[in-house]
Backbone as a chain_set.jsonl record, in Angstrom:
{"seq": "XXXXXXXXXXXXXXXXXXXXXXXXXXXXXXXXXXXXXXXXXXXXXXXXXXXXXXXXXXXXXXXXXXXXXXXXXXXXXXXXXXXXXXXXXXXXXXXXXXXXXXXXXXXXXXXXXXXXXXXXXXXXXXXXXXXXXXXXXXXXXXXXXXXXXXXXXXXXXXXXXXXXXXXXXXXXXXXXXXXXXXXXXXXXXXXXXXXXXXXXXXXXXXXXXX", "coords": {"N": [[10.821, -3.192, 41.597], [9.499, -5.117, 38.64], [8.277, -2.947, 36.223], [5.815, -3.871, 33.52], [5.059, -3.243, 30.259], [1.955, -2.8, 28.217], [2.623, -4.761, 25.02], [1.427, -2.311, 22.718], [-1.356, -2.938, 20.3], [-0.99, -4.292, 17.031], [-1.208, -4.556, 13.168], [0.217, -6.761, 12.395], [0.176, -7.994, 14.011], [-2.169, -9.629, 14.003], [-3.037, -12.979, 12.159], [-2.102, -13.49, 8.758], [-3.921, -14.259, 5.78], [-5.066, -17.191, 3.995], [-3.59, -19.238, 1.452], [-5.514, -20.143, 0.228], [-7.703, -18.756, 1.17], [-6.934, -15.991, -0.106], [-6.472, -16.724, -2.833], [-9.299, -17.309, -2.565], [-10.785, -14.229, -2.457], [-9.344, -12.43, -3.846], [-9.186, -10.664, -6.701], [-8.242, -10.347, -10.519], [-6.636, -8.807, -13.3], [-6.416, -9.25, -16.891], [-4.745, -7.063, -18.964], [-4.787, -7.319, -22.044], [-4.275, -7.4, -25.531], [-4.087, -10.156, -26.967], [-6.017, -12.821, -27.764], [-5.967, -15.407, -26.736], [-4.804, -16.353, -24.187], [-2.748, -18.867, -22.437], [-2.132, -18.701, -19.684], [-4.021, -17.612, -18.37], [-6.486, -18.977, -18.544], [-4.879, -21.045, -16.454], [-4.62, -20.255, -14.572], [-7.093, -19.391, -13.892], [-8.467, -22.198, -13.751], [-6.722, -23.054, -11.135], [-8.629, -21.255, -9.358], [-8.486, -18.763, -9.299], [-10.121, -15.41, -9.802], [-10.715, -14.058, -12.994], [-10.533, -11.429, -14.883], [-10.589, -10.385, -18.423], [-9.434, -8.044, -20.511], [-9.553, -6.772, -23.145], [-8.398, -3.845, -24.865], [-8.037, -2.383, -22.869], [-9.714, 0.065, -22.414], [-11.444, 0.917, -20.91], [-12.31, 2.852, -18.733], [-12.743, 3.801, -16.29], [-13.57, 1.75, -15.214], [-10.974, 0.912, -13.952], [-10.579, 2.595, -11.755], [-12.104, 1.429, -9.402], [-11.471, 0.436, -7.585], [-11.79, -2.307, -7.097], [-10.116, -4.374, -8.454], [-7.461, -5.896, -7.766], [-4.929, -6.893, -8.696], [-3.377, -6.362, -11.294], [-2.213, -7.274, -14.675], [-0.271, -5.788, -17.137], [-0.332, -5.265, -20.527], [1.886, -4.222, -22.769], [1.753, -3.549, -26.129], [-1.042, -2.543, -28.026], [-2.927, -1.882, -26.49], [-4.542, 0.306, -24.151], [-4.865, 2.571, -26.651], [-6.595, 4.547, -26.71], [-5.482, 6.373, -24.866], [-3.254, 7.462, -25.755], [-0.345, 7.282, -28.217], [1.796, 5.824, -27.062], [0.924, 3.435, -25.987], [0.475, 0.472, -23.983], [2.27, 2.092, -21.96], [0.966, 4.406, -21.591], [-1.432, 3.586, -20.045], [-0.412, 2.761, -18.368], [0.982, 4.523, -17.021], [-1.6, 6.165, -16.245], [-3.206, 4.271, -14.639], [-0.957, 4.694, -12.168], [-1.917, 6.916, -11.638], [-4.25, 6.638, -10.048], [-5.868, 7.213, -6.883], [-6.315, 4.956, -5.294], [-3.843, 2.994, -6.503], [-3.983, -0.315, -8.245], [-1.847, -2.765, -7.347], [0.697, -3.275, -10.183], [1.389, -5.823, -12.942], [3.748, -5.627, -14.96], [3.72, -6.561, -18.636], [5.063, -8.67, -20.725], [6.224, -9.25, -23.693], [8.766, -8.591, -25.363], [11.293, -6.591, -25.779], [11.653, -3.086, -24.631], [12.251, 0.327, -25.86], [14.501, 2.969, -24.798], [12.901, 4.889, -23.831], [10.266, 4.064, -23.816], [10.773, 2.742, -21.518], [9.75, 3.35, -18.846], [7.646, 2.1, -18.485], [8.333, 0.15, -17.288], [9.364, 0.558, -14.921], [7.218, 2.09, -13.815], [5.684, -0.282, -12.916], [5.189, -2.893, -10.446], [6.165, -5.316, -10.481], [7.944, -7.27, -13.293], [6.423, -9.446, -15.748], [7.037, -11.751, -17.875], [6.479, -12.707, -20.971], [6.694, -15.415, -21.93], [7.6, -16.875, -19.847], [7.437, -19.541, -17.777], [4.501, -21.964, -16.72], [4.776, -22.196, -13.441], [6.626, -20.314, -12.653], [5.829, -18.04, -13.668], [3.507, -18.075, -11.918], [4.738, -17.839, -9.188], [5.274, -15.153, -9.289], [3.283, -13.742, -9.512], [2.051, -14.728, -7.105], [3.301, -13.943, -4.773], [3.287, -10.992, -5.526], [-0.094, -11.002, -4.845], [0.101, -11.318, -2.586], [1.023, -9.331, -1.402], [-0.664, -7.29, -1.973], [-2.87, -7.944, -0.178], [-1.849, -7.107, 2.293], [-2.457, -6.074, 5.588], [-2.016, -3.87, 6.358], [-1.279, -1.871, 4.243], [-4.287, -2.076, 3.006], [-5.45, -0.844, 5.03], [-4.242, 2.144, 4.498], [-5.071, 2.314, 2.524], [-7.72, 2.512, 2.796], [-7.913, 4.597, 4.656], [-7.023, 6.779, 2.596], [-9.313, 6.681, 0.898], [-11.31, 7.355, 1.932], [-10.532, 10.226, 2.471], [-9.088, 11.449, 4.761], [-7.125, 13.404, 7.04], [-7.273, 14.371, 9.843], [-5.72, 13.292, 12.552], [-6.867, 11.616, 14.861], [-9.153, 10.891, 14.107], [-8.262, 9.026, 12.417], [-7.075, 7.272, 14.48], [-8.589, 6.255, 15.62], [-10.233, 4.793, 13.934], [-8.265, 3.035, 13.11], [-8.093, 1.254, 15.972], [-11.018, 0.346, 16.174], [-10.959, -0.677, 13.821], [-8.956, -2.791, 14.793], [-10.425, -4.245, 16.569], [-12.672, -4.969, 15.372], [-11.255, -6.993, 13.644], [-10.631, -8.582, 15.602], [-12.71, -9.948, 16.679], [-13.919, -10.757, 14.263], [-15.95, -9.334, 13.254], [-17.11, -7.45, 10.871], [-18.997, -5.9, 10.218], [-18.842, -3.68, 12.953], [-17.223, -2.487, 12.165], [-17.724, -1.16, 9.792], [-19.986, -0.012, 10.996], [-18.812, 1.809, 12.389], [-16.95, 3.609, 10.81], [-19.317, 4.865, 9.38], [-21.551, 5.985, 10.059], [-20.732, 6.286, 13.345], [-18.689, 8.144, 12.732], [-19.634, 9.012, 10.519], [-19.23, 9.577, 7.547], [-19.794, 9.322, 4.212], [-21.276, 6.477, 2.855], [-19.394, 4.093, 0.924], [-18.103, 2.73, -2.007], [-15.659, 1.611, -2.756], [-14.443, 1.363, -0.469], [-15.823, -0.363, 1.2], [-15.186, -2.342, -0.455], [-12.425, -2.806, -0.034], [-12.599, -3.434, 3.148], [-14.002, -6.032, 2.866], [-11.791, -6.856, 1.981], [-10.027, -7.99, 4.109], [-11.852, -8.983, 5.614]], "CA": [[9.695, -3.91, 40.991], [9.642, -4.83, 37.026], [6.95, -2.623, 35.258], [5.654, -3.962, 32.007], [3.95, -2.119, 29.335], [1.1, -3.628, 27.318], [2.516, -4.171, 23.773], [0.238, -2.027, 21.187], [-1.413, -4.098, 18.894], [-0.59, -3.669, 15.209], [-1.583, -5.466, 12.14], [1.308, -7.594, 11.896], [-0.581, -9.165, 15.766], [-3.101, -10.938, 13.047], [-2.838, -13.952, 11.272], [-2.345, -13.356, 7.664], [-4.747, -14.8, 5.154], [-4.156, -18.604, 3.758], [-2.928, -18.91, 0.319], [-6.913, -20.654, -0.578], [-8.248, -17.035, 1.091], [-6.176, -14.907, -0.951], [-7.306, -17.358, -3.803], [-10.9, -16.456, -3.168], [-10.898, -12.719, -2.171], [-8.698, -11.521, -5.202], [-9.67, -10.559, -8.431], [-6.965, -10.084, -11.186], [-7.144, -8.129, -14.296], [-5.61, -8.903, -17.782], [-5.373, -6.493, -20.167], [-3.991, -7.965, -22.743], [-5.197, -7.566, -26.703], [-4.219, -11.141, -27.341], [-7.216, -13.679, -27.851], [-6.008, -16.921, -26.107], [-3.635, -16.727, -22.856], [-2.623, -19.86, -21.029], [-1.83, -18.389, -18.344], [-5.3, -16.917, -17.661], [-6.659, -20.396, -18.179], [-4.154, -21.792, -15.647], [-5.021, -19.326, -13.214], [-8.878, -19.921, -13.781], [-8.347, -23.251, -13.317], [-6.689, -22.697, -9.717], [-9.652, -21.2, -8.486], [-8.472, -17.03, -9.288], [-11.132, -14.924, -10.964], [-10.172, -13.402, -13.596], [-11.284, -10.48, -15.855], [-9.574, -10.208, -19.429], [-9.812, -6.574, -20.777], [-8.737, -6.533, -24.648], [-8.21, -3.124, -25.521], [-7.153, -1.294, -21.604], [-10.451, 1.829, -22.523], [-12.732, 0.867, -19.626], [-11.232, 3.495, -17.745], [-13.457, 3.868, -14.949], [-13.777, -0.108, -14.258], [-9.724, 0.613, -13.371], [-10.878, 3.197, -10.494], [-13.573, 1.564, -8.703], [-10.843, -0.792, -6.291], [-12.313, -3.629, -7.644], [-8.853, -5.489, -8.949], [-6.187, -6.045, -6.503], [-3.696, -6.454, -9.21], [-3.998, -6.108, -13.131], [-1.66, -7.564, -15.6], [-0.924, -4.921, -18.28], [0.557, -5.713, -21.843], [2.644, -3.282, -23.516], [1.299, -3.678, -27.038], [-1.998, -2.821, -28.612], [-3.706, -1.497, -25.204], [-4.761, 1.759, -23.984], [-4.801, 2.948, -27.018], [-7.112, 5.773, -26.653], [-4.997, 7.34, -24.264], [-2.351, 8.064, -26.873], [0.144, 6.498, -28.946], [2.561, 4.734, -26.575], [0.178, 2.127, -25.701], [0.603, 0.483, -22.322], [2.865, 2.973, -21.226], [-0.13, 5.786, -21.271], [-2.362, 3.404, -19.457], [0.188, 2.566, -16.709], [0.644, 5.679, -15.888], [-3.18, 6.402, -15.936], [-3.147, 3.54, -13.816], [-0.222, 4.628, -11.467], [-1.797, 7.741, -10.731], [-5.142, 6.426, -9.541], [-5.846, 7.748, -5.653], [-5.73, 3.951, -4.76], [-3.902, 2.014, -7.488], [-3.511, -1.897, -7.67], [-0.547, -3.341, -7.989], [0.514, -3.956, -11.597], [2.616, -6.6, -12.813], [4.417, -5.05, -16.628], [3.559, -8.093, -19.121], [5.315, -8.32, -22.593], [7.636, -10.746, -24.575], [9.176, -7.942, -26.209], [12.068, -5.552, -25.432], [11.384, -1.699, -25.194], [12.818, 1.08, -26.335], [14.578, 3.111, -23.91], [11.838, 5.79, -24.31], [9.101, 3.002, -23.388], [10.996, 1.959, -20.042], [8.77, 4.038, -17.998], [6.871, 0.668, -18.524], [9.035, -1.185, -16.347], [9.689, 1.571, -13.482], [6.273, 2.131, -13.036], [5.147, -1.249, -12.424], [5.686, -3.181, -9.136], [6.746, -6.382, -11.367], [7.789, -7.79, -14.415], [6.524, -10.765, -15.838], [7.733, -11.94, -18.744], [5.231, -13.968, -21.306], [7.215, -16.693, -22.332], [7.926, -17.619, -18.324], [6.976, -21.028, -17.219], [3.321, -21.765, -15.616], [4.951, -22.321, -12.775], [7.616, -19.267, -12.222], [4.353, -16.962, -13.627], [2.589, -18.224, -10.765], [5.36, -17.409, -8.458], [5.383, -13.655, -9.738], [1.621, -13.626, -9.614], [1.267, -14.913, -5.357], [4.277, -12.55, -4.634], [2.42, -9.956, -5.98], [-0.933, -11.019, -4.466], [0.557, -11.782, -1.091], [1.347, -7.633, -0.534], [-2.033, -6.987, -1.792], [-3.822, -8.357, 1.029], [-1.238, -6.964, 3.528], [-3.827, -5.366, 6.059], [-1.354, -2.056, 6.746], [-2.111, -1.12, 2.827], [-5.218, -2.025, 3.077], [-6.022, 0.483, 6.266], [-3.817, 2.884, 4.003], [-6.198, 2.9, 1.282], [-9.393, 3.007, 3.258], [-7.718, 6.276, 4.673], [-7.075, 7.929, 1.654], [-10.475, 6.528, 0.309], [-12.451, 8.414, 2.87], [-9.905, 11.232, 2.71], [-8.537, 11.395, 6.463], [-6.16, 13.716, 7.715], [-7.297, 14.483, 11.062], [-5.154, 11.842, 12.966], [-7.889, 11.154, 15.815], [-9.945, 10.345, 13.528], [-7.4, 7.893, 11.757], [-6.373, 6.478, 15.035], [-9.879, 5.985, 16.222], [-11.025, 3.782, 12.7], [-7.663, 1.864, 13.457], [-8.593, 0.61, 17.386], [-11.818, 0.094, 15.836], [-10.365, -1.86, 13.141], [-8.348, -4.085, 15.278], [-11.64, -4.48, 17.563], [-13.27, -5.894, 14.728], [-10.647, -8.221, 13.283], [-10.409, -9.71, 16.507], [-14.016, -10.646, 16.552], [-14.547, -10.626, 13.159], [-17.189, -8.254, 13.34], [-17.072, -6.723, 9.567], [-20.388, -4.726, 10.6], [-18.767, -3.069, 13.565], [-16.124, -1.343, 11.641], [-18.666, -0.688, 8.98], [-21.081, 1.397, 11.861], [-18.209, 3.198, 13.338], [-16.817, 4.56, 10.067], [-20.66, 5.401, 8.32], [-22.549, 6.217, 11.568], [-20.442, 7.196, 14.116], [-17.939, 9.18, 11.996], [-20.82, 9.782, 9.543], [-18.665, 9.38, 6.442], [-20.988, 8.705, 3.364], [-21.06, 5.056, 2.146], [-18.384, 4.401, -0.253], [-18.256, 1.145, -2.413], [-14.381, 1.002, -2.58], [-14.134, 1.267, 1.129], [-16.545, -1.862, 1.237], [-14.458, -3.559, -0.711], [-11.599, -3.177, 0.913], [-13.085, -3.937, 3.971], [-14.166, -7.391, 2.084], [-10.124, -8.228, 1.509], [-10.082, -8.214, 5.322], [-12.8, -9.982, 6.595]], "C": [[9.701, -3.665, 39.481], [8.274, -4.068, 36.907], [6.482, -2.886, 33.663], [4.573, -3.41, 31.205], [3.29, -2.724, 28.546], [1.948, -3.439, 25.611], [1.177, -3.308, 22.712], [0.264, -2.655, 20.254], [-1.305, -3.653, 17.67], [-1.13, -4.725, 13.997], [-1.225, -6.646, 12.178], [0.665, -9.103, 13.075], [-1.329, -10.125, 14.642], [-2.866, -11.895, 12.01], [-2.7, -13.684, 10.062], [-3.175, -14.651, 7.058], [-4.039, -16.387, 3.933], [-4.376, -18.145, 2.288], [-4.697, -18.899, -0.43], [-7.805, -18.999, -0.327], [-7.952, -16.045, 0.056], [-6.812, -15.512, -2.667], [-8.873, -16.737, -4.219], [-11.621, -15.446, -3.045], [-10.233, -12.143, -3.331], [-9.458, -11.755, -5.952], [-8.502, -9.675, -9.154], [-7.549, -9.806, -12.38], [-6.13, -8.337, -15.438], [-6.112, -7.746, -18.18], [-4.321, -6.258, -20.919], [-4.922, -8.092, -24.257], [-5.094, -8.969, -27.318], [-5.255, -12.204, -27.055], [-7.115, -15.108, -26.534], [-4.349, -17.021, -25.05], [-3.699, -17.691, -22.128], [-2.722, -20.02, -19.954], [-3.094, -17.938, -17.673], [-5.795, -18.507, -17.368], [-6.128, -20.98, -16.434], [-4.811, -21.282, -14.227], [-6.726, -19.603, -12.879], [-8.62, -21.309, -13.269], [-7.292, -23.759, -11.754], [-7.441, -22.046, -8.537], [-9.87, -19.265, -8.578], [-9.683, -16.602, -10.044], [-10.354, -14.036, -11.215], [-10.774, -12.94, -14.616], [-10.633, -9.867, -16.938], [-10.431, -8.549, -20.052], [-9.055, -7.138, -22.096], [-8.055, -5.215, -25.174], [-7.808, -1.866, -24.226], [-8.102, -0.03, -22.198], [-11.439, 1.965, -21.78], [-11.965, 1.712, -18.738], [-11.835, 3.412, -16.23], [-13.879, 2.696, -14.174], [-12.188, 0.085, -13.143], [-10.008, 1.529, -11.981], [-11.472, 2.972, -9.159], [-12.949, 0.532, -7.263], [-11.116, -1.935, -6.786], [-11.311, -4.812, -7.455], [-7.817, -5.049, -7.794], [-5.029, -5.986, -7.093], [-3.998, -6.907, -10.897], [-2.333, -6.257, -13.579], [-1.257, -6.869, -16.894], [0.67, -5.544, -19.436], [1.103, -4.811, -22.255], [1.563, -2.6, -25.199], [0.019, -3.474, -27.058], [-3.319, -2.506, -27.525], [-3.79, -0.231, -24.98], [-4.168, 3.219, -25.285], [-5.243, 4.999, -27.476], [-6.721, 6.867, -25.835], [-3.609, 8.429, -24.743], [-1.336, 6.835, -27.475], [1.325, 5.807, -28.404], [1.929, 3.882, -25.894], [0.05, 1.793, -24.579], [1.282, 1.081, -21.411], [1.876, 3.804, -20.807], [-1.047, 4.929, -20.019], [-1.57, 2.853, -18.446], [0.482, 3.577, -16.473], [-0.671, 6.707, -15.681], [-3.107, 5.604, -14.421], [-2.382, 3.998, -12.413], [-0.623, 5.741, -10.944], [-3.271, 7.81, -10.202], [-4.704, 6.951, -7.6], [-5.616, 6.065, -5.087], [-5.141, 3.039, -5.876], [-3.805, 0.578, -6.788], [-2.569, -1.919, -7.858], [-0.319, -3.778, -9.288], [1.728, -4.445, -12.234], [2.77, -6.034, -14.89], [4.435, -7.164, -17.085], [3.95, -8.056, -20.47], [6.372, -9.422, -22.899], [8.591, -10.342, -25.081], [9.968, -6.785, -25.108], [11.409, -3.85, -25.855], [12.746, -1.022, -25.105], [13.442, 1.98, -24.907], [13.814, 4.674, -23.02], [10.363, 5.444, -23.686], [9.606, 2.986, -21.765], [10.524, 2.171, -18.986], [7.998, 2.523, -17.866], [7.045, 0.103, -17.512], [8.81, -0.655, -15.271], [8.564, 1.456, -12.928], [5.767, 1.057, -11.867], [5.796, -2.17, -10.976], [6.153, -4.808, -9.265], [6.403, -6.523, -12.334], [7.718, -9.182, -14.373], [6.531, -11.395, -17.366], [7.099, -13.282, -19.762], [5.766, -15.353, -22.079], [7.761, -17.733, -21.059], [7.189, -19.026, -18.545], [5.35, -20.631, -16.271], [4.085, -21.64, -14.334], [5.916, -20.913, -12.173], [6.765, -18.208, -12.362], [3.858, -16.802, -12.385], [3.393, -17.801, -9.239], [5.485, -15.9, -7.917], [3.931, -13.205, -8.821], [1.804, -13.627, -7.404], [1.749, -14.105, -4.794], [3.515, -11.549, -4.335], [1.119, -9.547, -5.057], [-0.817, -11.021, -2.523], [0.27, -9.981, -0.667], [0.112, -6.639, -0.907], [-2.882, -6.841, -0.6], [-3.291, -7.924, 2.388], [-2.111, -5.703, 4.088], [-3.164, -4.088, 6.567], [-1.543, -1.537, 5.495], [-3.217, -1.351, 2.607], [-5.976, -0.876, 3.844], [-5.564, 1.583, 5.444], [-5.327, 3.411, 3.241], [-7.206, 3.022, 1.469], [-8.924, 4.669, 3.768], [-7.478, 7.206, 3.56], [-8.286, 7.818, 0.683], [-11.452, 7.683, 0.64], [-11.869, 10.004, 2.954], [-9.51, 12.163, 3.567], [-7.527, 12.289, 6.354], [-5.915, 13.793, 8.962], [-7.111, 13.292, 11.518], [-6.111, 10.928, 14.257], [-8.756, 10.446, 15.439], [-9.482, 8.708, 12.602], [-7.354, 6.687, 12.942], [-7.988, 5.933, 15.477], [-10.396, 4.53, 14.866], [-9.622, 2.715, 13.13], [-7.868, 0.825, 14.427], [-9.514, -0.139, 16.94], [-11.804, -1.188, 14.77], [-9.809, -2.898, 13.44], [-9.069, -4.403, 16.037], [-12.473, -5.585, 16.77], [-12.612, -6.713, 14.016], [-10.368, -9.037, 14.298], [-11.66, -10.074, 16.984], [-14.808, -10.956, 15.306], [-15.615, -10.702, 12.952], [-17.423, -7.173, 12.056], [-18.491, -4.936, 10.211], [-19.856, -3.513, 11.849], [-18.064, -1.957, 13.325], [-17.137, -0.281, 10.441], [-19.645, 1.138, 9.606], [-20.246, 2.541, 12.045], [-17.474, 3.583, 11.559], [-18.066, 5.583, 9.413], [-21.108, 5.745, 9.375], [-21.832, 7.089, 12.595], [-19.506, 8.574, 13.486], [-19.062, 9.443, 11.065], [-19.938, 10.104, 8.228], [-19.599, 8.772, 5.32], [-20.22, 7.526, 2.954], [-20.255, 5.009, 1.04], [-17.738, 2.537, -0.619], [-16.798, 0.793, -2.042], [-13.87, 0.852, -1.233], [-14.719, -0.005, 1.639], [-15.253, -2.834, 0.616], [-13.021, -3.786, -0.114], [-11.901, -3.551, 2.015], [-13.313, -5.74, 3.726], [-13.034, -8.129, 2.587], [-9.572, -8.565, 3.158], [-10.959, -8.997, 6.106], [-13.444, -11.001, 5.764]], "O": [[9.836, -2.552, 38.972], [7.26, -4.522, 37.437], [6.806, -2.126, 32.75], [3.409, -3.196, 31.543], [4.009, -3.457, 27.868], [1.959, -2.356, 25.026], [0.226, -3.852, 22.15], [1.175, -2.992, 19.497], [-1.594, -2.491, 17.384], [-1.436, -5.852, 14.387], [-2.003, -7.592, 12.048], [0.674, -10.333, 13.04], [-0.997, -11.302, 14.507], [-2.462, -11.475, 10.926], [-3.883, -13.392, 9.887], [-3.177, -15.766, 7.58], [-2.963, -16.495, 3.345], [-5.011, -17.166, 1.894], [-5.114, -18.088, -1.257], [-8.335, -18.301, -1.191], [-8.812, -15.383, -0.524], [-7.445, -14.815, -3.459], [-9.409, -16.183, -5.179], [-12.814, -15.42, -3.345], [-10.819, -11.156, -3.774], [-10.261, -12.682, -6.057], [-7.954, -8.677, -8.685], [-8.642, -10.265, -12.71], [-5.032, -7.801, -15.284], [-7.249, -7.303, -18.022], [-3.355, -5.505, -20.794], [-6.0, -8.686, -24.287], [-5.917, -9.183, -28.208], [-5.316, -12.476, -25.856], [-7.963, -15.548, -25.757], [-3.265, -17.574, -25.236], [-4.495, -17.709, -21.189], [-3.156, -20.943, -19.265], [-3.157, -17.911, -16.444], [-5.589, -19.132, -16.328], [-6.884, -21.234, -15.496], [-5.294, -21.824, -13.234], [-7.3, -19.927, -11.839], [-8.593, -21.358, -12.039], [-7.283, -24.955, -11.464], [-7.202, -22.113, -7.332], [-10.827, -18.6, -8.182], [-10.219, -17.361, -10.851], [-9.6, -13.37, -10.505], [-11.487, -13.654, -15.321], [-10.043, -8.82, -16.672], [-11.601, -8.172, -19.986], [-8.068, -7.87, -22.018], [-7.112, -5.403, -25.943], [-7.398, -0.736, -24.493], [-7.448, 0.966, -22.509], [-12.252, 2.888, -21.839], [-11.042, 1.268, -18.057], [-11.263, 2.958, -15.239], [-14.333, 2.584, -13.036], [-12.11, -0.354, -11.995], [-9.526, 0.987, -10.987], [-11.488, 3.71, -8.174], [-13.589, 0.067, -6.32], [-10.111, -2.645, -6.792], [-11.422, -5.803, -6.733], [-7.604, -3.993, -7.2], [-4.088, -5.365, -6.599], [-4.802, -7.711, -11.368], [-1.413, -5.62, -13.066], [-1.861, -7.29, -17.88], [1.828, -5.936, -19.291], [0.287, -3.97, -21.878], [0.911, -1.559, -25.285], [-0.539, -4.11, -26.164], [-4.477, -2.853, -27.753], [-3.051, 0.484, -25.656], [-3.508, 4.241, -25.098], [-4.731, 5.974, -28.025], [-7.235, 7.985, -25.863], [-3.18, 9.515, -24.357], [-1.532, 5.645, -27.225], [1.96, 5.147, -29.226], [2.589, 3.485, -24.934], [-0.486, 2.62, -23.84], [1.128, 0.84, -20.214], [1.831, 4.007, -19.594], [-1.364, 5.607, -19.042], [-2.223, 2.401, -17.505], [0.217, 3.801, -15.291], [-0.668, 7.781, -15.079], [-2.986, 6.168, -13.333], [-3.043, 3.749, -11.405], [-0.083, 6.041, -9.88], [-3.659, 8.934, -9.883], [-3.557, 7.018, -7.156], [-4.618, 5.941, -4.376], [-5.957, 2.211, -6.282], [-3.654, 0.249, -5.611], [-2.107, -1.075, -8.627], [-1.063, -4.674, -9.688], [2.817, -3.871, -12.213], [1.915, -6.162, -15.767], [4.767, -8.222, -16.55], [3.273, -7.481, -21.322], [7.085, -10.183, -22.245], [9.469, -11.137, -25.415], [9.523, -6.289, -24.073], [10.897, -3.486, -26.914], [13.822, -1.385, -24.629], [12.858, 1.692, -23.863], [14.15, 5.247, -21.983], [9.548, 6.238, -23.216], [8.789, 3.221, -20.875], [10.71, 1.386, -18.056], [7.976, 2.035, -16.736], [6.175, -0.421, -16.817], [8.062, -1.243, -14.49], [8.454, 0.921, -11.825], [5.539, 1.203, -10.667], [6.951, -1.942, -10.618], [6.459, -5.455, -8.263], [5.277, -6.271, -12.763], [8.32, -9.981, -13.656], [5.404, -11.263, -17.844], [7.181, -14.476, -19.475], [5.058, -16.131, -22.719], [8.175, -18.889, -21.154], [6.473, -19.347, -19.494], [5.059, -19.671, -15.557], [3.969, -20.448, -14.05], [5.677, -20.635, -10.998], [6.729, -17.376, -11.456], [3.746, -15.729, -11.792], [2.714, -17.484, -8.263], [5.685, -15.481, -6.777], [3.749, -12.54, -7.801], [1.669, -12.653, -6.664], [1.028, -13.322, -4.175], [3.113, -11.212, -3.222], [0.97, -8.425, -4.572], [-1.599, -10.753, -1.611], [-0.517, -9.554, 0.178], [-0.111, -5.549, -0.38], [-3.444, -5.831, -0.177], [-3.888, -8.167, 3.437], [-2.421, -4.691, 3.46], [-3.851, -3.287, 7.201], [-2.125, -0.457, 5.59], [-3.513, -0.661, 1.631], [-6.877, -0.169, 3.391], [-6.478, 2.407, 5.438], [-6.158, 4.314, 3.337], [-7.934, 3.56, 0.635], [-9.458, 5.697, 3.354], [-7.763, 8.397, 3.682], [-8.402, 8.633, -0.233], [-12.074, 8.521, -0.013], [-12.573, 10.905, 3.409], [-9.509, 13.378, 3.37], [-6.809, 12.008, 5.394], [-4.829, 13.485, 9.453], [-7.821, 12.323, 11.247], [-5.962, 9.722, 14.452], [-9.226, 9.504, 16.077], [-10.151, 7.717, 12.307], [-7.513, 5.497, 12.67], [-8.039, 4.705, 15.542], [-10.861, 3.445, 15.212], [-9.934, 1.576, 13.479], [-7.868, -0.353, 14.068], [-9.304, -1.345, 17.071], [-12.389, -2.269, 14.836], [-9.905, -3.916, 12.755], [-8.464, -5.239, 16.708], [-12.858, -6.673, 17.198], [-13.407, -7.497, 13.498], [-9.895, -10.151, 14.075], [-11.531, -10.709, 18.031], [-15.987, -11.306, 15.253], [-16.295, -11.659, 12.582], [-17.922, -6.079, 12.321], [-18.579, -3.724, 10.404], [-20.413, -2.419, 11.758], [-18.1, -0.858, 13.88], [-17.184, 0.946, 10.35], [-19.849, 2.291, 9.227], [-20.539, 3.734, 11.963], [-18.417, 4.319, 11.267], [-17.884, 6.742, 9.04], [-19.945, 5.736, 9.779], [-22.107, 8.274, 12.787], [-19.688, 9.753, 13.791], [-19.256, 10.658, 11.055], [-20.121, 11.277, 7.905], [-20.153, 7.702, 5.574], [-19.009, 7.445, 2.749], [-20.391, 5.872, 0.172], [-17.246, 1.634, 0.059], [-16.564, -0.092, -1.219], [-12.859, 0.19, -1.0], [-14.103, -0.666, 2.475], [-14.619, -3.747, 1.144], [-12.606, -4.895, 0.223], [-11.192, -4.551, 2.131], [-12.751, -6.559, 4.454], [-12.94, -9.198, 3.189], [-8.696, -9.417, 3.306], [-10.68, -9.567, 7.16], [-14.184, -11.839, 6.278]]}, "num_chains": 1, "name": "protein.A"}
């Protein structure tokens, strides 16, 4: 007699989110000291919100989860963190407990001193690109944002989980409520039944899921 074993469900079981979702759940971050970018435009005018930073010294806006993926310029930015510019504030950035993804943005060759620039970041995009090949970079980008196994990641190291019972228990729970999309149920059983204090960036991730 065959015996078959229930597959275990996994993320990958759920639909991913349509391109217009991903559209209106992200939020993208220049920070960029130049006055007048096209490309932000372009992107506004596709429906993205988008939040231009001039000078990369809001430090604590970059912590809060907020941005899904931030745009950083080389030049003329995070200055206050010292004198290599967007290098200091990508790796501010890179060593956030949850960073975003951040796409390296410049027109200009660095030094090989600077190139930390590049490494860090999880793409380059290159400001003389085409709207169209930008925008390629950009959904890329946004696509592995929204992927709901880094998402669960970063609610676990939000709440600061090790005990795996406790991990595996918010997961079940998690795939309980994406298959009724039940936002509130996952909500109770992390704050209530686990009794974990309320925690905004855990909301919002929660958000890029439901």
């Amino acid at each position: 007699m065959l015996s078959f074993i229930k597959k275990k469900k996994t993320f990958e079981d759920f639909p991913k989110l349509s391109r217009q979702e991903i559209i209106r759940k992200s939020r993208i971050l220049f920070i960029d000291d130049d006055d007048d970018i096209t490309l932000i435009d372009f992107l506004r005018s596709q429906g993205f919100s988008i939040d231009h930073d001039k000078n990369g010294n809001d430090l604590n806006k970059y912590d809060s989860g907020l941005y899904d993926l931030i745009i950083l310029d080389y030049y003329g930015v995070g200055t206050n963190l010292g004198d290599k510019h967007g290098l200091e504030l990508m790796r501010y950035l890179s060593r956030n407990r949850n960073p975003a993804r951040i796409i390296a943005y410049t027109s200009r060759s660095l030094s090989a001193s600077e190139a930390d620039f590049f490494k860090l970041s999880h793409a380059v995009l290159i400001k003389d690109l085409g709207l169209a090949d930008s925008m390629e970079v950009i959904e890329s980008e946004l696509n592995l944002c929204f992927d709901k196994n880094l998402i669960f990641s970063k609610i676990i190291k939000e709440l600061d989980i090790t005990d795996s019972q406790k991990i595996n228990s918010i997961k079940e729970n998690l795939y309980n409520a994406i298959n009724s999309s039940d936002k509130t149920s996952i909500e109770n059983h992390i704050f209530k039944t686990l009794r974990f204090t309320a925690n905004k960036a855990v909301d919002i991730y929660l958000g890029k899921i439901f």
